[in-house]
N, C-alpha and C positions, 0 to 999 in steps of 0.2 A: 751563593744566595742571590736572586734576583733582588731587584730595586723596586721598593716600594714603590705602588701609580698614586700619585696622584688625584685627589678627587674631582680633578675633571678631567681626569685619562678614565678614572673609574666611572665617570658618569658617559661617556664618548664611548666605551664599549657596553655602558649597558645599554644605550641607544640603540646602536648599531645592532646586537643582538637580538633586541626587540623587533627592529625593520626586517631583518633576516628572517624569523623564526614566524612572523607577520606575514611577511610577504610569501613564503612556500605556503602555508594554512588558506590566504587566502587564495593564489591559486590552485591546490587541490580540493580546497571545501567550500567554497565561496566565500564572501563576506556574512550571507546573514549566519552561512553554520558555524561561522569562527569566533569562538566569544573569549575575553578577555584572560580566563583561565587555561585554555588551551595555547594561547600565547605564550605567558608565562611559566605553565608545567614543570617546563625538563631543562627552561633554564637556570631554574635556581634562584629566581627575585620574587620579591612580593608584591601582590597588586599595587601595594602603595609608589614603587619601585616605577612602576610602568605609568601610574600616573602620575607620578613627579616629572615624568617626559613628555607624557599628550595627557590632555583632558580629557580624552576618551576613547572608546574603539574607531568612531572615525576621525577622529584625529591622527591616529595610530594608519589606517588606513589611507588620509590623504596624504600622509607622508612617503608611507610606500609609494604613493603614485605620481607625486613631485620626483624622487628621486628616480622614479625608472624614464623621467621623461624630461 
């Protein structure tokens, strides 16, 4: 049996999974074609999920690009 996370291990990988799944959409679709439900799809959180981490797409967005730089 694994060990329960956490809710800030559980909040630290829905982050990160959001940056991830973020940051591939915007570089194959760009930012304006990538809109918030496409983010969230396939990985299983709810919009409320992604905006309990940023306030918005481009909040979501200047994170990607704080992190890659």
């Amino acid at each position: 049996m694994s060990p329960k996370l956490t809710k800030a291990e559980q909040t630290r990988r829905t982050r990160r999974a959001i940056l991830n799944r973020a940051r591939h959409l915007f570089a194959t679709q760009g930012y304006a074609a990538t809109g918030t439900e496409a983010i969230i799809s396939d990985l299983g959180i709810t919009r409320g999920a992604l905006y309990h981490q940023f306030s918005d797409k481009l909040g979501v967005f200047k994170a990607v690009v704080v992190e890659a730089y």
